[in-house]
Phi, psi and omega in degrees: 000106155303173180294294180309320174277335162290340181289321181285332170273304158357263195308332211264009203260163162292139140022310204269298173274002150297333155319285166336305191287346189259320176304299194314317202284340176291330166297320169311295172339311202274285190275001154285346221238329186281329194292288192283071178264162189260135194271175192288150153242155209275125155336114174053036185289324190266328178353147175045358170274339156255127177231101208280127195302163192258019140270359185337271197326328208295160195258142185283170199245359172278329182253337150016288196289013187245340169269000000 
């Protein structure tokens, strides 16, 4: 079905159920809109992809005179 011939049955409908027709798709809308909600994250997803230089922990050299 094309865009043209669905606006031609659309439009060839009464009044009443062109209403109808405008609620659904605003609920379609409504319920395309729940699905891309940002899902739950996964336990340990990043595992192994950050990796920390092995002086991390070691005192900066700006503090040196205060240890």
């Amino acid at each position: 079905m094309t865009n043209t011939s669905l606006k031609i049955d659309i439009e060839s409908l009464p009044i009443s159920l062109r209403k109808e027709v405008a609620d659904f798709v605003a609920f379609l809308k409504t319920k395309n809109k729940r699905k891309t909600t940002i899902k739950s994250r996964e336990f340990g997803y990043a595992k192994g992809k950050i990796q920390l230089s092995k002086d991390f922990d070691e005192p900066l050299d700006i503090f040196k005179e205060y240890i």
